[in-house]
Each structure stands twice: as C-alpha cells, then as structure tokens.
N, C-alpha and C positions, 0 to 999 in steps of 0.2 A: 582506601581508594573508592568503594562505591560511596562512600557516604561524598566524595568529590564529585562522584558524577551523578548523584542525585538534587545536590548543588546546583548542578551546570545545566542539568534536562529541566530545572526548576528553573532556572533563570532565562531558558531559551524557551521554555513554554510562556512565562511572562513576556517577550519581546512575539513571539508567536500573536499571545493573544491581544495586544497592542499592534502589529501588525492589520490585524484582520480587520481590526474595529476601524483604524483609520484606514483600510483600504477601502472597506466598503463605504464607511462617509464617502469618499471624492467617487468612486461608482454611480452612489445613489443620486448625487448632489452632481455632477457630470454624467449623466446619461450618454449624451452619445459615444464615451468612451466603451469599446468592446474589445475583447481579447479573444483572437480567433483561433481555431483548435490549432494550426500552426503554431501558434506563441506557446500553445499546451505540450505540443509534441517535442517541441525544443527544449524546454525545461526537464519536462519526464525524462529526456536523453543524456540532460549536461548532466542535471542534478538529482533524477528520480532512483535513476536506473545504476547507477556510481557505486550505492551503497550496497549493492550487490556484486560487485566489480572485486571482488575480494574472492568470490566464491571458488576460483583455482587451486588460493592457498587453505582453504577448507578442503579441499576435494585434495590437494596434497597428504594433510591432515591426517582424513577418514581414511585414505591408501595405506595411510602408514599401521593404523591402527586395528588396518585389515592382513597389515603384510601384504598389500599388494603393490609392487614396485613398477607397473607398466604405466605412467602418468596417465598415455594415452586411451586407457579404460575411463576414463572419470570423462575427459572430453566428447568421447565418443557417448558415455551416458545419458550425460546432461542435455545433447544434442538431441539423441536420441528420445529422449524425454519431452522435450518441447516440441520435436516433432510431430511425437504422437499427442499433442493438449490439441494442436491446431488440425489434427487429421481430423481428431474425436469433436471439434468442435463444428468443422466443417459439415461432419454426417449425425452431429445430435447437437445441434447449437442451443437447443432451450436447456438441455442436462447440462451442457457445459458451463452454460452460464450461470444457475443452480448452485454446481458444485464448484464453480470458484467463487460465487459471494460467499459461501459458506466459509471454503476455505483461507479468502479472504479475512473474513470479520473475525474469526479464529486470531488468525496473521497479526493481523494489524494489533487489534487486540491485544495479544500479548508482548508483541515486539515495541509497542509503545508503554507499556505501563510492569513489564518484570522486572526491573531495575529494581523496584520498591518493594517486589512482592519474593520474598526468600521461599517459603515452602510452596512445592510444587506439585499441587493438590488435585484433584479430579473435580472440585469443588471451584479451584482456583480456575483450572483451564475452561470451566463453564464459565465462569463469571467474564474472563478474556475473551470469549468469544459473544457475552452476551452487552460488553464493552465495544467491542469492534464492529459490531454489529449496527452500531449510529454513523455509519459510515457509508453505508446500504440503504439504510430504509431513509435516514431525513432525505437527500435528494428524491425521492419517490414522493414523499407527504410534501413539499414544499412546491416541487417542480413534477406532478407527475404524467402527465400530457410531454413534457419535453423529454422525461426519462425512459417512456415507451417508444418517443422517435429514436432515440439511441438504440435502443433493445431491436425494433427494427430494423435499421443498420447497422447490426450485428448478424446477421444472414437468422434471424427469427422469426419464422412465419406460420408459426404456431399459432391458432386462434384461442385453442382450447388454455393457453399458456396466458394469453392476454386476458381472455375470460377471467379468467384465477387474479389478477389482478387485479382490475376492474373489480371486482366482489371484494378482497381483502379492503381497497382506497375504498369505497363505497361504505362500507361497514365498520370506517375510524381502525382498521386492525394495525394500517400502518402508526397509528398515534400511538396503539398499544402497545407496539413494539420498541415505541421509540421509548415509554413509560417504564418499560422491561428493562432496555437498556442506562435507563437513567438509574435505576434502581442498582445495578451491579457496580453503578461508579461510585453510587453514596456508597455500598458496603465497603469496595475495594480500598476507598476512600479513610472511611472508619474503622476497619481491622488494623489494630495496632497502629493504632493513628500517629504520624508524627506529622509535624509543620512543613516537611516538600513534600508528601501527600497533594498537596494543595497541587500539583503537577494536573493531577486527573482532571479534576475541575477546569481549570482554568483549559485542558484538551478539550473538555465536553463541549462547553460555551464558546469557544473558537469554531469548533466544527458544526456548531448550529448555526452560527453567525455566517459562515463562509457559503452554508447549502442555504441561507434562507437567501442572501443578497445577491449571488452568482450564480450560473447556471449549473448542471451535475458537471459536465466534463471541466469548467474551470475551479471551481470547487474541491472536486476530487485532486487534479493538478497543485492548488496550491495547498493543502493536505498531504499530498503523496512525496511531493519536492519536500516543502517546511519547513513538516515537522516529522512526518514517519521514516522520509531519507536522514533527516540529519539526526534524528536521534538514533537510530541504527548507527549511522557514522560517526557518533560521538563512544558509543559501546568499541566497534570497530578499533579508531585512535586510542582510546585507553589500553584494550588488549595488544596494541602494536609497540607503545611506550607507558607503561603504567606510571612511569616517573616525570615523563617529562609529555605533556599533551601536544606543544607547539611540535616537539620534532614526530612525535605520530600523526601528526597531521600531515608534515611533508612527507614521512613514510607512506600513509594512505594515496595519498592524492597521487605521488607519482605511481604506486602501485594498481591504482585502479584504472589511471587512464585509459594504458592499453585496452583493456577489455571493455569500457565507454567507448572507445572511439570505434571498434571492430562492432560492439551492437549498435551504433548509432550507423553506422556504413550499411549491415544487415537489413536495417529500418528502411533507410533511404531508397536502398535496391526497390523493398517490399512494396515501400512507396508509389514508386517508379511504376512498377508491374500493377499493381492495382490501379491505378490512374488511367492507366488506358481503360478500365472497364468502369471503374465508379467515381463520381465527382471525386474531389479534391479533401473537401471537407469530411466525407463517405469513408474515404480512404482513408483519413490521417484516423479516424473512431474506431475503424478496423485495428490497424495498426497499434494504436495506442491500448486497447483493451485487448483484443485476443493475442498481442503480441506479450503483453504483460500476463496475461492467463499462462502463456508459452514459456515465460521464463520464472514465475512466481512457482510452481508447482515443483520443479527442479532444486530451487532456489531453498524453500521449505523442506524440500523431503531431505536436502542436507543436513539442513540447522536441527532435524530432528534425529538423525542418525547420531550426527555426532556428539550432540548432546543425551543422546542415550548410550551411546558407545563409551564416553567420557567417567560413565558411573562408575 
C-alpha cells in the first residue's frame, strides 16, 4: 500500500507542479487579475482546514489508548489548547509568531515528504524541518517589504523584532537559508534514492515558483490548500480504506465535513467581530494566520502523541 501512495503523492505533485507553472504564466501575462485574501480564506476553510477535520477520530483514538472513556476530555483539550495559542499570541505576538514558523516548517516538513522516508531519525526530523523551512523564508527573500506588512497585521509591534530582520534581508541570510534548505531536499532526495523520490523536487520548484509570482498570503494559500491538505488527505483516505481509495474518499469527506463547516462558522463569527475594529482585509490575515497558529499546535501535539503512543 505505500508504495500506492507514493505512486499517487508522485503523481499529484506532477499535476501540482504543472498547476503552478501554468498559473503563474496567465498571472504574469494578465496582470490585472488578483486574488483577494477573501478568495484565500475560503479555500483555507473548504480545502485547507478539511485535512484536519479527522482530528476527533484521532483524539478517539488517543482516549482509547489512554483508557480514557470521557470523549468530552479531548474536546474540551483541544479547545482549550487553541485558546491558549491566541491568548499567548495576543500578549507575545513576535514569540508566537517565532514559535509557530518554527513549528511550522517542522510540520509541513515532515507531513509532506514521510511517506518516503521509513526511519525515523533525529537526523531525519532535522532535515524535515530544514525542508519545510522554504516555506518561511522564500516569501520573506522574494516579497519582503509585503511580508513585514503582514507581520504588522499580526498585532506585531516589535521594532527590535523588525530590526532582526532587516539585518538577516540585508546580509543575503535569508538566501542562505533558503541554500540550507535546498540542501536537505538534495539529501532527503538522495538517501536510498528511488524514482517517486522525484516527489521532493518537483515540491521544491513549485514552492519557489508560487512565492516568486504571487504574493505570501496567496502563495501560502495555494501551498497549504494543494498540496500539504491533499496530501495529508490522501495519507488520511488510505488509512480509512487501504483497499479501496474511492470509498475512503467518500468515508473522509463525509466525515470531516462536520468539523469544516463548524470551523468555517467559528472563522465567520471571528470575522464578524474583528471587522468592527479592523479593515476587512486586516481581519481576514488575522484570521487566517493566528487562527491557524490556533488550530495547528492542537492539531500537531496529537499526531505526535499518538504516534509515540502507537510504538
């Protein structure tokens, strides 16, 4: 069965990276077409956010494997949990920020490229996070004048934080880093090479193409929707029917709806409530990053329980 689904993330990273290339021609070649954080936040909702949408029948899971039979403990956790990303973020918004690229590039990192990689090494999880980490810095080196107006509308008003940047872009450190992370994708690449290998690459050169021609938040958006939601949800479908992928698909889909439609109504509200105080656009970057800071840190510290629980 993996060797199916390293087939299949092979074949949707080709269409990915044929995707990108001909989106960006008709961008570059139709300028006045733009895609407004609106069109971003709707997608993160239908398609971004979905692939997490499972996370009840995990936290079922983890209960079981804890003996703990009160479902309503996990709910209350997880709530509980994103609660506190957006308190912490509100009263240390440059540390928050900080420590979710980090744990970010980690994330993404490994969640797009373990399929391939069997041993699960100390050596491994550096190199996944020095992988996921071009997901961070190209938008900064490509676009970074429009990455610091984001950072600012992110309630960050840190000068000494801004400084630190300013110095890293100044001094080529984000080039270096991006040179860093190219380097872990040749290794990842090369260790025990086989031909859907080829997956990593053709991720690299999508994700440089999408931060050089579009802006970070559309960029990230169509990065985050995809290719990092659908191949999560293609992991997802295989574990729900290893035999048959079509009806795990219908098993997924109708199972995650719920929990999409109930975060996209939370979003909405959130929406709503900010907009009385900050533009539109303001709100929907609030939203879309600290809300996902909110639910990504929950989301992770599962996949990592239970995956250590599972040993």
């Amino acid at each position: 069965m993996n060797n199916q689904i390293k087939k299949i993330n092979l074949i949707h990273s080709f269409i990915f990276f044929l995707f990108c290339n001909i989106f960006s021609i008709i961008i570059f070649k139709f300028k006045y077409i733009t895609i407004s954080p609106l069109i971003c936040l709707f997608l993160i909702l239908v398609i971004g956010v979905s692939h997490g949408s499972l996370d009840n029948l995990k936290g079922r899971k983890l209960l079981q494997i804890f003996r703990i039979y009160n479902f309503f403990i996990f709910y209350l956790s997880y709530i509980l949990i994103s609660l506190i990303v957006i308190f912490l973020w509100v009263i240390a918004p440059s540390i928050s920020l900080v420590v979710f690229l980090v744990v970010a590039s980690h994330h993404f990192g490994k969640e797009d490229t373990q399929f391939l990689i069997i041993k699960n090494s100390y050596l491994n999880q550096l190199l996944f996070f020095l992988k996921g980490s071009l997901i961070v810095f190209t938008p900064m080196y490509f676009h970074f004048d429009e990455t610091i107006s984001i950072f600012k509308l992110l309630l960050i008003d840190n000068e000494s934080f801004y400084e630190f940047l300013n110095i890293i872009e100044t001094n080529k450190i984000l080039l270096y880093c991006i040179i860093v992370s190219t380097l872990s994708s040749i290794i990842l690449f090369a260790k025990n090479f086989e031909f859907k290998r080829f997956t990593i690459f053709l991720d690299y050169f999508s994700i440089l193409i999408i931060n050089y021609y579009f802006s970070p938040l559309v960029a990230f958006t169509i990065y985050f929707c995809f290719l990092h939601s659908v191949r999560h949800s293609i992991s997802l479908i295989s574990e729900l029917d290893n035999d048959n992928l079509t009806n795990g698909l219908k098993i997924f889909t109708k199972k995650a709806l719920p929990l999409t439609i109930l975060t996209a109504i939370f979003c909405f509200l959130g929406l709503y409530l900010l907009n009385n105080t900050y533009s539109l656009d303001s709100s929907i970057l609030k939203i879309i990053i600290i809300g996902l800071a909110s639910l990504t840190f929950p989301h992770i510290l599962l996949e990592y329980l239970i995956e250590k629980n599972e040993k």
